[in-house]
Every structure is written in C-alpha cells, then in structure tokens.
matplotlib code that plots the C-alpha trace (Angstrom):
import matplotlib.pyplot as plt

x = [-75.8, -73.7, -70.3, -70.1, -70.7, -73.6, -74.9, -75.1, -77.5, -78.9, -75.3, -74.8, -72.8, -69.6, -69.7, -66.1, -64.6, -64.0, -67.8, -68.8, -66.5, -67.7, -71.4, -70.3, -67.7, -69.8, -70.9, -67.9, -63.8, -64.5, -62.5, -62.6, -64.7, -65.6, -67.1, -68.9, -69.0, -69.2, -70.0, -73.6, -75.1, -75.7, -73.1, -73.0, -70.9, -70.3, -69.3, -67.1, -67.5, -65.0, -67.9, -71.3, -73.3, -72.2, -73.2, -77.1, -76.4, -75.3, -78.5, -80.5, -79.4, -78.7, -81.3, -83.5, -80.5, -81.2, -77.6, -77.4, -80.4, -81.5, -82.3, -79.5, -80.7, -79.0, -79.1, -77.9, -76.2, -78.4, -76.7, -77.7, -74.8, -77.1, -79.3, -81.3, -82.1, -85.0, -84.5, -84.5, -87.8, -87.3, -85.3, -87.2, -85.1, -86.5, -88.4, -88.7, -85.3, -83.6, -83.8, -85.9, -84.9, -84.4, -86.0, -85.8, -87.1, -83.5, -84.2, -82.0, -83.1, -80.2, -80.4, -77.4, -76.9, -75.6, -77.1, -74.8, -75.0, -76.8, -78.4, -75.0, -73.0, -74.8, -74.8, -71.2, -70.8, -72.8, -71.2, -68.9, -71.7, -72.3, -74.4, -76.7, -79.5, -81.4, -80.8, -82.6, -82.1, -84.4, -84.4, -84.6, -81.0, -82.8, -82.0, -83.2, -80.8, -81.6, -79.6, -80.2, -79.2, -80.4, -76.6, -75.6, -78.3, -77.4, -73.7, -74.5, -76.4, -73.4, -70.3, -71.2, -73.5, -72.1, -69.3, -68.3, -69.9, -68.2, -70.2, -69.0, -68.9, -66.3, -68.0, -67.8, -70.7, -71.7, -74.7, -76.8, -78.3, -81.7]
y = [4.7, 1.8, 2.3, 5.6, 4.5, 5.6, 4.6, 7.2, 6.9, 8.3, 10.5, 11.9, 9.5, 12.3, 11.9, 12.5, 11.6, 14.9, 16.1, 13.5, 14.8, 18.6, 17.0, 15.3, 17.2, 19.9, 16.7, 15.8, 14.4, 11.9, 8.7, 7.4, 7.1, 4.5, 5.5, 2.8, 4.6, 1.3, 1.9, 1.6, 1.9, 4.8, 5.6, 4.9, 6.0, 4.8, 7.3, 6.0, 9.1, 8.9, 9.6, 7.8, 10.7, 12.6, 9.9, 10.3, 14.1, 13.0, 11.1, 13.7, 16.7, 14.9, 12.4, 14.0, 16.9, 17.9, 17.2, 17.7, 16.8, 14.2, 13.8, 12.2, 9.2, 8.7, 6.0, 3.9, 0.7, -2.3, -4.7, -7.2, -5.0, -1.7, -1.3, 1.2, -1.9, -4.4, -7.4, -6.7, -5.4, -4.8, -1.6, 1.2, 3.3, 3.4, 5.9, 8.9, 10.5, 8.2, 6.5, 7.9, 10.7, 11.0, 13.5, 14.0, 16.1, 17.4, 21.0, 23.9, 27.2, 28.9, 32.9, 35.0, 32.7, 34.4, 34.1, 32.3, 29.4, 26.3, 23.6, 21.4, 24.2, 24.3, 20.8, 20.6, 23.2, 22.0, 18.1, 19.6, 19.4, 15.5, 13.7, 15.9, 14.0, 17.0, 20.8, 23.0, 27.2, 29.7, 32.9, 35.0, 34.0, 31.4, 27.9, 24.5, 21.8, 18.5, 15.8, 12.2, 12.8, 15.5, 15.5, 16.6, 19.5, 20.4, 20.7, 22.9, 25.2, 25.8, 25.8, 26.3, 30.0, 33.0, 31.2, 32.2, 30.3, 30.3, 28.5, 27.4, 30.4, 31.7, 34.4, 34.5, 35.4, 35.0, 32.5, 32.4, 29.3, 29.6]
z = [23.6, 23.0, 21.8, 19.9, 16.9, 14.6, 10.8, 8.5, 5.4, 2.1, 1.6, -1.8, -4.4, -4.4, -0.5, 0.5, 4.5, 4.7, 3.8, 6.3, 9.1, 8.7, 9.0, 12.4, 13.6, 16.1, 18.2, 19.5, 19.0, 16.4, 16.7, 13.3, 9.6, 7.7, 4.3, 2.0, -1.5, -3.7, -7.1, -8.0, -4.2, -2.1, -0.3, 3.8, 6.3, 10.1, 12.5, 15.7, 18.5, 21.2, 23.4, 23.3, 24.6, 21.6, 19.2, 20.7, 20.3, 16.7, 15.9, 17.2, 15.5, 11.8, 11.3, 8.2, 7.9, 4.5, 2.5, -1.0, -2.5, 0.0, 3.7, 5.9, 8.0, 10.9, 13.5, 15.7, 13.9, 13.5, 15.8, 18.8, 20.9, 20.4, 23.5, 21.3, 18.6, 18.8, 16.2, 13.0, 11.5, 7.8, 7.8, 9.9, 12.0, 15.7, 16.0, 13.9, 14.7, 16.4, 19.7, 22.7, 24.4, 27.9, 30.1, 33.8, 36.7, 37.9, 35.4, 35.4, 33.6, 32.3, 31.3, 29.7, 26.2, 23.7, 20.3, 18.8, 21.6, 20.5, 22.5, 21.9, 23.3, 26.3, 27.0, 26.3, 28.7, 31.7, 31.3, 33.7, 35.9, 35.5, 33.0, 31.0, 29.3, 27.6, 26.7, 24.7, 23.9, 23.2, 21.1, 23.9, 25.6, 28.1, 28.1, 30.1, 31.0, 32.1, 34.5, 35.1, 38.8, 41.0, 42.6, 39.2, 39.5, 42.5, 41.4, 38.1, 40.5, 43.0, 40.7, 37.1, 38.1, 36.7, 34.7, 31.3, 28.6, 25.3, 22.1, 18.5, 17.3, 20.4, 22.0, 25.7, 28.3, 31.6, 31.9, 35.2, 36.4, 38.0]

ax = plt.figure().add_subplot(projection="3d")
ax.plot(x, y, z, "-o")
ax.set_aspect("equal")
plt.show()
C-alpha cells in the first residue's frame, strides 16, 4: 500500500485539480494533488491519500474509469519504495487493475444495504471493525465483508450488528451482520 500515494494516467489535456479531486474524492480525505499538465504531453496527476488503504480502494475502483474520451490508468507509482512494484519492465501496470487483491477466510455477510450503498461505503463503515481487506454489495441489499484477522471478524459480529449504516448518498439503515 505504501504511502498513499497513487499515479494517475491518460487524463484529458483540459484536466483541471479540481476534475481530479471529484474523480478521487469518494475514496477517502485526500492529502494533496500534484497535476503534470505540460504542454504537448498527456497530462498526469499523483494523488497523496491520507490513508493508504484508500489509495488501494483508489486503484481499484478507477483504473480503466472511462474519463472523457479516454480510459484512466491508475496505479501505484513506479518506485523501489512501492511494495506493489517489481523493477521496472517497460511501462505495464501490474496486473490488469492494479495490484493483487487481498482475500481472506475471516467473511461477514451483511443484509439490510440500502440501494444507494456501495461496496466503499461498506467498507468505510465496517473499518470500525479493524482492517477490512475486501467488500463487495449486491443488488439485492446483501453484502460480504472481508478482514485480515479473524479478531476483527469476530468484533464486526458483536458490535457493528444492527447499527445504522449511512452511504454517500446519506440515507440511513439498519444493516445485520450474519
């Protein structure tokens, strides 16, 4: 996860900050932009989160985002610091949207989402719980959460069932945990 910090690529050539914050902004408190909009290149951008987990939420929700007329790329930086980053082979991002992503055994089956609650929503939500490594929602108001430490699990079972679970869009239900 490194430092927070992601590479954004392929952006549009009247790229603002402010169009690359409202891209980024649903991941997590952002700590700071850097746009490269040089005249004559495609414009680049490097995203600093103040969180690292919502940097690999970042990657994984963005990379081929269709912006404009072209497909984002989005990646982890290409630096010897990046855990996520082999040495350099030409220019292909690591793997097809991003880095690997991490699954475990420690599974919680959540019921009660509202429509308007998204996977990021959900993991936001259950990061009370401890570290949250995957999280998906269905259609149907069920979602599955993930946790690198069955403590964590175990936690999200006893304190987070039949709490109010508000998403992006600020509605407010009550989500069981099974």
């Amino acid at each position: 996860m490194g430092d927070g910090r992601i590479y954004v690529g392929n952006l549009p050539a009247d790229v603002q900050e402010r169009d690359v914050e409202d891209l980024f902004y649903k991941y997590g408190k952002i700590r700071d932009i850097e746009l490269k909009n040089n005249r004559g290149t495609i414009p680049f951008a490097f995203v600093r989160f103040e969180d690292p987990r919502d940097a690999e939420d970042a990657v994984h929700g963005r990379n081929g985002y269709g912006f404009g007329d072209s497909k984002l790329r989005v990646e982890y930086p290409r630096s010897s610091s990046s855990k996520f980053n082999g040495p350099m082979t030409g220019g292909a991002p690591r793997g097809r949207f991003g880095p690997p992503s991490r699954r475990s055994e420690f599974r919680v089956i959540v019921t009660g989402l509202p429509p308007s609650g998204s996977w990021q929503d959900l993991k936001d939500h259950m990061r009370e719980a401890g570290d949250v490594c995957f999280a998906d929602v269905q259609r149907d108001g069920e979602g599955v959460v993930e946790f690198l430490r069955r403590e964590d699990m175990e936690y999200a079972l006893r304190r987070l069932d039949r709490t109010e679970f508000r998403s992006h869009q600020v509605s407010a239900d009550v989500i069981l945990a099974v």
